[in-house]
C-alpha positions, 0 to 999 in steps of 0.5 A, spaced: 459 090 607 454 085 608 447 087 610 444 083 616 437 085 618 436 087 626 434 080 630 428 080 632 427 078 640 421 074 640 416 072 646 412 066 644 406 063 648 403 057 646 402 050 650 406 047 643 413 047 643 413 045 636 408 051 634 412 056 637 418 053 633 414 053 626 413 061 629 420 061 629 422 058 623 416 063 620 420 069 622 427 066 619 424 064 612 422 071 612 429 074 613 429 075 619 434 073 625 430 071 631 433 070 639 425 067 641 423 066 649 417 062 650 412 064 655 410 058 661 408 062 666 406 069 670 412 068 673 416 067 667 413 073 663 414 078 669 422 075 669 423 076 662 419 082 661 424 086 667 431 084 665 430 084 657 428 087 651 422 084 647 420 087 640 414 082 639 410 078 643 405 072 640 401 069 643 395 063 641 389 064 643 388 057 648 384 056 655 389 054 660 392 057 667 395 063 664 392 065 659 394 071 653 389 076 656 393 075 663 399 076 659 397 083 655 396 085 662 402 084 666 406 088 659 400 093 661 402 093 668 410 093 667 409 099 662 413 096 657 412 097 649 412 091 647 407 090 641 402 084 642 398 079 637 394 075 639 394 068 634 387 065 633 385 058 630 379 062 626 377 070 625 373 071 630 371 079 630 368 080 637 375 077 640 379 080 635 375 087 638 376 086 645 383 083 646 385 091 641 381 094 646 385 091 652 391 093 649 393 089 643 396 091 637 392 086 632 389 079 632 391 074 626 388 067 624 395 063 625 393 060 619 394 065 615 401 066 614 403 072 609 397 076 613 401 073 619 407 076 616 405 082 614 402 083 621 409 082 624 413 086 619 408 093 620 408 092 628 416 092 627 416 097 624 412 102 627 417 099 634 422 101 631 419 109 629 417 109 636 424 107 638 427 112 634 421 117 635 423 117 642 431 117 641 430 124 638 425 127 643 431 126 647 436 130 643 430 135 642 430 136 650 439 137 650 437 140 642 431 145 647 436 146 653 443 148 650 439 153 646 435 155 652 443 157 655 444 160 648 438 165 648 440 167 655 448 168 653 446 171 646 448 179 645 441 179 640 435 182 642 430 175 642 423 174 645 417 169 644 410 171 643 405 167 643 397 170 642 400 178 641 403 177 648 410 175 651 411 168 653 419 169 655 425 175 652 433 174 653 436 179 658 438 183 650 431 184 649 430 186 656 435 191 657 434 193 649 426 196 651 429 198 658 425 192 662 429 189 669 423 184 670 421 179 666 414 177 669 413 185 667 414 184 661 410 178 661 404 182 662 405 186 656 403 186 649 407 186 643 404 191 641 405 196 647 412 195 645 412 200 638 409 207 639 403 209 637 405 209 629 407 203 628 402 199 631 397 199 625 404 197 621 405 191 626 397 189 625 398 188 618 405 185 619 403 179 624 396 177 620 401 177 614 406 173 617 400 168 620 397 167 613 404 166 610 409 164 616 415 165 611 421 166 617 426 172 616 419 176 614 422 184 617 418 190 619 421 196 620 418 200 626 419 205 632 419 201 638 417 204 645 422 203 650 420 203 658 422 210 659 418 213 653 424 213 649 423 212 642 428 207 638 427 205 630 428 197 629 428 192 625 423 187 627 424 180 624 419 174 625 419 167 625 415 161 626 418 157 634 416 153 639 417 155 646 416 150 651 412 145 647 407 151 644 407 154 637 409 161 638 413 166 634 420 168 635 421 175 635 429 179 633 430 186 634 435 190 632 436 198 631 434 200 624 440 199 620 441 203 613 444 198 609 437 195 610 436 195 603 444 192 601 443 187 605 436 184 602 440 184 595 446 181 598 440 175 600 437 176 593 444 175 589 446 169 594 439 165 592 440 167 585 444 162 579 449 167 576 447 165 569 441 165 567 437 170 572 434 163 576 433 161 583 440 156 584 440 149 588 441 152 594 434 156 594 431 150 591 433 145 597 431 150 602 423 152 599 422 144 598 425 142 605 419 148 607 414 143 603 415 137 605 414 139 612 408 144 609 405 137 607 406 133 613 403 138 618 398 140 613 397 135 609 399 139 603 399 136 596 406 140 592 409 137 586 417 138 584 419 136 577 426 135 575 428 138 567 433 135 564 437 137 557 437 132 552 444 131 549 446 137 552 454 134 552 453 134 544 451 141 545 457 143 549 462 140 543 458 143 538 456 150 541 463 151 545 462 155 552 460 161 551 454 159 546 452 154 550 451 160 556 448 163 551 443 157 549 442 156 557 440 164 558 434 163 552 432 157 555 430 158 561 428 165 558 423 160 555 421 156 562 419 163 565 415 164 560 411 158 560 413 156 568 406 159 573 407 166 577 405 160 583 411 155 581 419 156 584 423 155 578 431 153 579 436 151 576 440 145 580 446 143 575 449 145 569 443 141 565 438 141 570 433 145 573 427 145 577 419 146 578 416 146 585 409 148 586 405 148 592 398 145 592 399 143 587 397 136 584 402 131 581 398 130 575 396 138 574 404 138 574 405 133 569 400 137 565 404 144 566 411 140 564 407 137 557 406 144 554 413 146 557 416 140 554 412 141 547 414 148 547 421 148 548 421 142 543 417 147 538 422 153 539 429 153 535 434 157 538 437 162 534 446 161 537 450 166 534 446 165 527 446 158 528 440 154 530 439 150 536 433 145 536 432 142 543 429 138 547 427 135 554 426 129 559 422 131 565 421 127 572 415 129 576 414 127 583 408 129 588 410 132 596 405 128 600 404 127 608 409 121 606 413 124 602 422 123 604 427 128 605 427 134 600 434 130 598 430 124 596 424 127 593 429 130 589 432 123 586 425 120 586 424 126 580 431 125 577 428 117 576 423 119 573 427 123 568 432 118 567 425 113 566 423 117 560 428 114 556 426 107 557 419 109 555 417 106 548 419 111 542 423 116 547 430 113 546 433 120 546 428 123 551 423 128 549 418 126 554 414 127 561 414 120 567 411 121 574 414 118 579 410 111 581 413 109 589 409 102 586 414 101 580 421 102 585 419 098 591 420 090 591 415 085 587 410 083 591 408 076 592 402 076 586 408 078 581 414 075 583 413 068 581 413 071 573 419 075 576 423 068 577 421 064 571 422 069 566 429 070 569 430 063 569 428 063 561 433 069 560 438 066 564 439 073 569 442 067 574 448 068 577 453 064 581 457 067 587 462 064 590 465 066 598 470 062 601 469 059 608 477 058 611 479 053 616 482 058 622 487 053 625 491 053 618 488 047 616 489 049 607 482 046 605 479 049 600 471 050 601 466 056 598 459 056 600 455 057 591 451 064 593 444 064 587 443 071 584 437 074 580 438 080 576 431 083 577 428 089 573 433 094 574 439 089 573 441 089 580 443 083 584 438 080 589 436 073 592 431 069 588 429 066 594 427 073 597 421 073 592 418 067 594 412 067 599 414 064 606 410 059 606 412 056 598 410 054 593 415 048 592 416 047 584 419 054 584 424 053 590 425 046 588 427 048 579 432 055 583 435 048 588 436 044 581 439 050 578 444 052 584 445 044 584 446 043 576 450 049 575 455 048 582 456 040 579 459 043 572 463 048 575 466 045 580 468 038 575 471 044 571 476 046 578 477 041 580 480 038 574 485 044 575 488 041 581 484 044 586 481 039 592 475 043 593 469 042 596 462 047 596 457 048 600 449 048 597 443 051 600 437 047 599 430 050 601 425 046 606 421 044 598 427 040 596 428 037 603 421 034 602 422 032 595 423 024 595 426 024 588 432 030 589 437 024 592 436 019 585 436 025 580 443 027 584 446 020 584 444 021 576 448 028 576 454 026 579 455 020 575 455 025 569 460 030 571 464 024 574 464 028 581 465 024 587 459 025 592 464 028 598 466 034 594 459 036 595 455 039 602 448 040 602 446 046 607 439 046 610 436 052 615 435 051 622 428 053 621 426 049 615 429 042 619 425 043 625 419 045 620 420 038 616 424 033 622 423 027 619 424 029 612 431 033 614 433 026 617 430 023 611 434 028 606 440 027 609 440 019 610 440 019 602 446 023 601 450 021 605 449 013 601 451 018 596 457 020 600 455 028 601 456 032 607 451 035 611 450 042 614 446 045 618 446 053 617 442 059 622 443 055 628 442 058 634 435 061 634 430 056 635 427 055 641 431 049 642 437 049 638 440 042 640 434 038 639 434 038 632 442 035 632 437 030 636 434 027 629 438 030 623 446 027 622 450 033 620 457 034 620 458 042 619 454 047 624 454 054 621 452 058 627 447 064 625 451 071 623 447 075 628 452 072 633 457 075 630 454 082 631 452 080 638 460 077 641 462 084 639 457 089 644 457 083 649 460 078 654 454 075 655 453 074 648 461 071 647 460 066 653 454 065 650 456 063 643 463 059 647 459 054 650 455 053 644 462 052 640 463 047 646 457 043 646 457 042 638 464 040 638 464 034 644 459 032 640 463 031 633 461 038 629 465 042 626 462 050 626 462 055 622 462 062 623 459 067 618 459 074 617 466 076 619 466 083 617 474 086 621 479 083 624 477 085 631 473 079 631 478 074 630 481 073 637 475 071 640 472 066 635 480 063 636 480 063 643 472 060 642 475 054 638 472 055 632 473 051 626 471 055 620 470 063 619 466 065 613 465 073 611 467 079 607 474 080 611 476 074 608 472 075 601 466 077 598 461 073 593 465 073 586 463 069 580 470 065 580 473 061 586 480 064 585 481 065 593 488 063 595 487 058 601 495 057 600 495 065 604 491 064 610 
């Protein structure tokens, strides 16, 4: 499936049309689909802000009749969560503090576009938390409410207690202690409730409980019922929330006698049959317990994921049963060496853990050198044979922003594997401390090395995605898709390391490339037979480079390739950015006899104005309709009229990211002319789809 990033509906306050187009345009070279409003009026707001739902609002800061500091307070008074930037001609520190202080989220010089950008992406992010933050207080108030009606229904003896008294008890625990009223039993202590006896045990118990909050902790004890009758029980303690307010879960149940049974049946469910250890299902339920003990705590935990070296060889060598044997003396010799304050599991055949907490990731990697260095010193003695062993660890540390147990563990499972990419440790043998930094994608500061080495390594790669006539037509047309494989051997758009605002020799030697390489293996196809025509993106750097239509006409006449088999596809944002030269830019190509295309229409604030200036002969509407024409009549009306108004005007439309068949209806009834997505093909090296089976 293709990934398409959520469309941004952005409101947009500027008294420059044009400026509110380059705000646009900003938000689309930085991958993101855009449906914009701008704001004229008070009047205008308010009906926007009522009847639709806004992810951001940008507003410049200028003197006029209605001003942004009126705006921020309309969206105060309507209530809505709508995250407000101011846009300043310079940093002004006293301003920036007072339009914050009225309720804006941040104000920015509209100069500075990366600073801008990273402004844009955090207040959309923290949106979408908040959305999705209240989506699952939502199913927390359902979540809270069917457990209400499960307590009252359960045949178990439940109550919470919040400061040693009763808060709320089922009608089980009220009928279990002989009380009829709950207010009654309301009024009195936990501690009432055990016989004189066992009070001094429920003390110490309860501050035990407070300093470790280990749920399932049990206590046997006399329980005192309201006729005087003593009941022995078995008390079981565990951390809850009743009505927004930490408080303790109390289970009471008679004192059974297979007491001790049932602890070593617990004992032998979380064991790993082998080796004695903790198994994965220990392992996953202790990390989950830290993770959330890091974010409400602020508790540093580290995990540490060990890893046999070559243990298939072992298994050839050893057969089963020695390896057992190998496997038993191994982690004999991790808990001689792992701390008494470590959990230590093992999670596959060759896997095992170390979780510990606090405990620093650094003081973690430390603890699994010397681990590392003894199990590489020791020589394992396997039915008289010698075994020399040796392991690659991953640490990764638990912190507030830690992810789920799940991933934590993959993040020290990366770590592990990295081991083997470090200098001189080809065959493991070897500690890596997850580095969060290292995964994530190259910043601006390095990307540009990114690309230019990947250039001179030639890690580019064309992809080819076929665009089908729906009315039956067999043309054959592929849009050439550019890829980079980065630092990990994965595929990603080269465009996406560049800065959104240039630099241009970069973006123009990619186009060059793209355009080089499409011309040499189009002649090639061509020559098959084929009467194929490709579409090219080029970006707004080479749409203002005045040499790029001569150094074409060189390149076609090299590859004896006619100029019509060629259509050069600029974005919507990148022409309207740069008008006069994208009617320039297309002006030359076609003395060359190519086509034009215009792609990601529909976003601008005014899309038709740009046909206005820029000759075209392919719209392609922007893939976030696609999604939309699926959830909404609105949205397909929308695109209908859209389709109507390009085609009366003589342009042929496209529509891209046609993911199922469901859609097809009602682009055909649209009047579409060309469909393009991974329902018909995804991007492949070759251009090798039948046009003949459409």
């Amino acid at each position: 499936m293709q990934k398409q990033k959520t469309t941004v509906h952005l409101l947009i306050m500027d008294p420059s049309q044009n400026d509110a187009e380059s705000l646009v345009s900003l938000l689309r070279n930085s991958g993101r689909a855009t449906r914009a409003h701008r704001v004229t009026s008070e009047e205008d707001l308010d009906e926007a802000v009522r009847t639709g739902q806004w992810d951001l609002f940008l507003a410049r800061d200028t003197q006029s009749d209605f001003i942004p500091d009126d705006a921020l307070a309309t969206i105060r008074r309507l209530d809505k969560d709508i995250p407000f930037v101011l846009l300043t001609e310079s940093e002004d520190r006293e301003r920036t503090l007072a339009i914050m202080r009225a309720g804006a989220q941040d104000a920015c010089p509209v100069s500075e576009t990366e600073r801008l950008m990273l402004v844009i992406r955090r207040e959309l992010t923290n949106l979408d938390e908040r959305r999705r933050r209240r989506v699952l207080e939502s199913h927390l108030r359902e979540a809270e409410a069917r457990c209400q009606l499960l307590l009252e229904s359960s045949k178990d003896a439940i109550a919470y207690v919040n400061d040693g008294m009763h808060v709320y008890a089922n009608h089980a625990y009220m009928d279990f202690l002989g009380y009829d009223d709950l207010d009654e039993l309301m009024c009195i202590p936990l501690l009432d409730t055990l016989a004189p006896e066992s009070q001094d045990d429920l003390r110490k118990f309860m501050k035990a409980f407070a300093e470790t909050r280990e749920d399932g902790m049990n206590l046997n004890a006399l329980a005192r019922r309201s006729d005087d009758q003593d009941i022995s029980i078995t008390m079981t303690l565990s951390a809850a929330t009743f009505d927004g307010e930490a408080c303790v879960q109390v289970v009471i149940q008679p004192e059974h006698n297979d007491a001790e049974l049932q602890e070593k049946i617990r004992e032998i469910s979380n064991q790993d049959l082998l080796t004695g250890l903790y198994n994965r299902q220990y392992l996953m339920e202790q990390l989950n317990r830290a993770v959330a003990t890091a974010g409400e705590k602020n508790q540093t935990g580290a995990l540490a994921y060990i890893g046999i070296d070559r243990f298939v060889s072992f298994k050839n060598d050893l057969g089963i049963a020695g390896t057992d044997l190998l496997l038993r003396d191994f982690a004999a010799l991790l808990e001689k060496h792992a701390g008494d304050d470590m959990v230590l599991a093992r999670i596959s055949d060759d896997a095992f853990c170390l979780l510990c907490q606090p405990c620093e990731e650094q003081v973690m990697a430390e603890r699994c050198e010397t681990i590392r260095k003894a199990v590489d010193d020791h020589l394992f003695d396997i039915q008289g044979r010698s075994a020399q062993v040796t392991v690659s660890i991953g640490v990764a540390a638990i912190t507030e922003n830690a992810p789920k147990a799940a991933d934590l563990l993959g993040r020290a499972h990366i770590a592990h594997g990295a081991v083997r990419k470090e200098p001189g440790h080809e065959n493991g043998n070897g500690v890596v401390v997850y580095n969060p930094a290292s995964y994530e994608k190259l910043d601006d500061s390095n990307s540009l090395d990114a690309i230019t080495k990947a250039l001179e390594e030639n890690r580019f790669r064309l992809l080819f995605q076929p665009i089908i006539n729906l009315r039956g037509e067999g043309e054959e047309h592929y849009e050439a898709l550019v890829r980079m494989l980065d630092k990990d051997g994965k595929e990603v758009s080269p465009y996406d390391f560049l800065p959104p605002a240039g630099p241009s020799d970069m973006a123009t030697r990619i186009d060059r490339w793209v355009v080089l390489q499409t011309i040499k293996q189009l002649s090639q196809h061509r020559s098959h037979g084929h009467d194929t025509r490709l579409f090219l993106n080029v970006t707004a750097e080479t749409l203002q480079d005045q040499t790029f239509s001569q150094w074409l006409s060189v390149a076609l006449k090299a590859a004896r390739l006619p100029g019509d088999s060629l259509i050069f596809q600029m974005r919507e944002g990148d022409a309207n950015s740069y008008l006069k030269q994208a009617r320039d830019f297309s002006k030359s190509l076609r003395e060359l006899h190519c086509k034009i295309a215009l792609s990601q229409f529909g976003c601008a604030l005014n899309p038709f104005n740009t046909l206005k200036h820029v000759d075209v002969d392919y719209v392609k509407i922007d893939g976030s309709f696609t999604e939309e024409i699926q959830k909404s009549d609105e949205a397909r009306e929308k695109i209908k009229e859209m389709i109507q108004s390009l085609q009366s005007s003589g342009k042929l439309t496209i529509i891209p990211l046609v993911e199922s068949a469901s859609v097809l209806a009602t682009l055909w009834q649209a009047g579409v002319n060309y469909i393009q997505g991974y329902y018909l093909q995804a991007p492949v090296p070759e251009m090798n789809y039948d046009f003949g089976d459409q």
